[in-house]
C-alpha positions as CSV (number, residue, x, y, z in Angstrom):
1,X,14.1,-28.3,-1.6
2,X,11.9,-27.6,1.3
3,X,9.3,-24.8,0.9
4,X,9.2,-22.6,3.4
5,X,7.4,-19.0,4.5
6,X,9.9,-16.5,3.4
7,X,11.6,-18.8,1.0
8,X,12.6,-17.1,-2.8
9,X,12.6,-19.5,-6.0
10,X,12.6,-19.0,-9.6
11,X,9.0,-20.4,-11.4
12,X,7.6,-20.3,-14.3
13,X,4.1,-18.5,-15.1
14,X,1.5,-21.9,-16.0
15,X,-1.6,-20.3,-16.0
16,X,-3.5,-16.6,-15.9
17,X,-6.7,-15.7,-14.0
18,X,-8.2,-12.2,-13.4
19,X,-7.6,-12.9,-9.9
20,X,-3.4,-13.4,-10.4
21,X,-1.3,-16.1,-12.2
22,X,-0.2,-20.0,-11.2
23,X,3.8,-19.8,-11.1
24,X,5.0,-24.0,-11.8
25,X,8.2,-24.2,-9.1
26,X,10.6,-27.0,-8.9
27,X,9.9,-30.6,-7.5
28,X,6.9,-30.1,-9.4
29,X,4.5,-27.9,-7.2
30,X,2.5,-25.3,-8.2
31,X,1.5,-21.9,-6.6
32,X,-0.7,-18.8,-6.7
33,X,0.5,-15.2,-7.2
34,X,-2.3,-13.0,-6.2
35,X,-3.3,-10.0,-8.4
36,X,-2.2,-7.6,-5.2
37,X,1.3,-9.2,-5.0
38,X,2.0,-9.1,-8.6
39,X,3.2,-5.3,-9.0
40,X,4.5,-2.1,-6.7
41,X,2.1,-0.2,-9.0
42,X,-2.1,-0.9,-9.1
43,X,-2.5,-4.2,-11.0
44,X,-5.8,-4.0,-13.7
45,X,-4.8,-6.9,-15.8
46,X,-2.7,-9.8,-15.4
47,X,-1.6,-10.0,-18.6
48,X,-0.4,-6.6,-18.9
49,X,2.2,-7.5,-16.4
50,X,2.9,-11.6,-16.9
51,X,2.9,-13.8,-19.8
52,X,2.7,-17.4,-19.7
53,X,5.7,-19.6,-19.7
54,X,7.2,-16.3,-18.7
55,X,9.9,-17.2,-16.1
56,X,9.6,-15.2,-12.8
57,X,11.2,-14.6,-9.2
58,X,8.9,-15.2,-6.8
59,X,9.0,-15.3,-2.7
60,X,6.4,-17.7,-0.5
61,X,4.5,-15.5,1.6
62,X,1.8,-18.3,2.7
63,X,1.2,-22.3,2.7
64,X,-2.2,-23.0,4.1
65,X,-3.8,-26.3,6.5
66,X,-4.2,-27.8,2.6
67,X,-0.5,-27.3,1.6
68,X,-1.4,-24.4,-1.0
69,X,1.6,-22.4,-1.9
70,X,1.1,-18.4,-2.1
71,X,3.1,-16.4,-3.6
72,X,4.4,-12.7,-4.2
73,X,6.4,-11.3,-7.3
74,X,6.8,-8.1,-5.7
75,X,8.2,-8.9,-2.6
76,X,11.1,-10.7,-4.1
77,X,12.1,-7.7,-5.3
78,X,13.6,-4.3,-3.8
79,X,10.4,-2.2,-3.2
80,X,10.8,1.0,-6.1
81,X,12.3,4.0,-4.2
82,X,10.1,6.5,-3.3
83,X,9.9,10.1,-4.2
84,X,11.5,13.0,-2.1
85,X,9.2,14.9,0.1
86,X,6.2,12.1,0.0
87,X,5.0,11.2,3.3
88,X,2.6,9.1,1.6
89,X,-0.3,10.7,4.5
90,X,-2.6,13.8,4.2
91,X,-1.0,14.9,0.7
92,X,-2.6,17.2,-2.1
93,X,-1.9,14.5,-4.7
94,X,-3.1,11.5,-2.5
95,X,-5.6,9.4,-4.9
96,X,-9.4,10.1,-3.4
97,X,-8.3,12.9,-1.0
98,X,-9.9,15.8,-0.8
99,X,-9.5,18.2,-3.2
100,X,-7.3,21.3,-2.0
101,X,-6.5,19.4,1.5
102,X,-2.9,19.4,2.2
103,X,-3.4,17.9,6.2
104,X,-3.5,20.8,7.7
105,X,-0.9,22.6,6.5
106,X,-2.4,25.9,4.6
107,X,-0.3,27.6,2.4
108,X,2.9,26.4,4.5
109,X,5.5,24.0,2.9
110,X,5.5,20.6,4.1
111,X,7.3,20.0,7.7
112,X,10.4,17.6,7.6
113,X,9.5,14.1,7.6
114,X,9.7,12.7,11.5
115,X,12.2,10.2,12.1
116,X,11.4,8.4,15.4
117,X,8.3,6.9,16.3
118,X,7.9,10.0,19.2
119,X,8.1,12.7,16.8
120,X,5.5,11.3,14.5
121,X,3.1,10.8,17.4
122,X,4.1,14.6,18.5
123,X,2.9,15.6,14.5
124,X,0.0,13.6,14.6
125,X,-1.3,14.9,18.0
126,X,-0.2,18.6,16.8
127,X,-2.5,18.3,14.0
128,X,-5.4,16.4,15.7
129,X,-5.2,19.2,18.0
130,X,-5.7,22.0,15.5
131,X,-8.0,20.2,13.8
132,X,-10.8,19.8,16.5
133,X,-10.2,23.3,17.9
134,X,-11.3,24.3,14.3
135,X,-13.8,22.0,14.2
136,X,-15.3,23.6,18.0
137,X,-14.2,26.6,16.3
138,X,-17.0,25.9,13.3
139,X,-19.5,25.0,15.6
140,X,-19.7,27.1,18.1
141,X,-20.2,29.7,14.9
142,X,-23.1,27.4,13.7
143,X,-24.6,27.3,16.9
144,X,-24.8,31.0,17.3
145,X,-26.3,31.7,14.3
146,X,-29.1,28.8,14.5
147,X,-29.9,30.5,18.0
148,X,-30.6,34.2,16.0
149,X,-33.6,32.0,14.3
């Protein structure tokens, strides 16, 4: 069986790391899941997710200039479907966003997720545009009142 980029096998889980886990695949080679391709969801610890001799799906995303294999869990599988109304960009819930942000959008429900390429590009340059007129906005107030001094 020839090992190719996009290629999906069944392996078995040989050894753990903190970095990600060595998956044994047939005709006796050997290759590395990293910690990022083990899981959809953040990854902390390795074991929480794999056990060794565990047997596991995995798809070859990589074979480097010294013929080592690498490997993803997670994208042989069907990504987890995503919730309604999550853009996934600019949200009030987004992980390290600012608090009471919501991209622009105060107090008004969340447009209707674009479609096409164009209409995303027409949203995004919408909201640039609002947001540096409120930026001038702010500092042509600034200016005015460091002028009074």
């Amino acid at each position: 069986m020839e090992f190719g980029v996009g290629t999906i096998v069944e392996g078995k889980v040989t050894g753990i790391t903190k970095f990600g886990a060595f998956v044994s695949l047939p005709e006796g080679k050997s290759g590395l899941v990293h910690i990022s391709e083990i899981a959809y969801s953040y990854v902390n610890d390795v074991k929480d997710h794999l056990k060794e001799g565990q047997e596991v799906k995995v798809k070859v995303i990589g074979i480097d200039e010294n013929g080592r294999i690498n490997l993803s869990i997670k994208k042989a599988m069907d990504p987890p479907p995503r919730p309604a109304g999550h853009g996934g960009h600019g949200g009030q819930g987004r992980p390290g966003g600012r608090p009471g942000f919501n991209g622009g959008f105060r107090g008004k429900p969340a447009p209707a997720e674009p479609t096409t390429f164009e209409d995303r590009l027409k949203q995004f340059m919408a909201s640039s545009d609002s947001k540096l007129s409120e930026l001038r906005q702010a500092e042509r107030r600034s200016s005015r009142r460091g002028g009074r001094k």
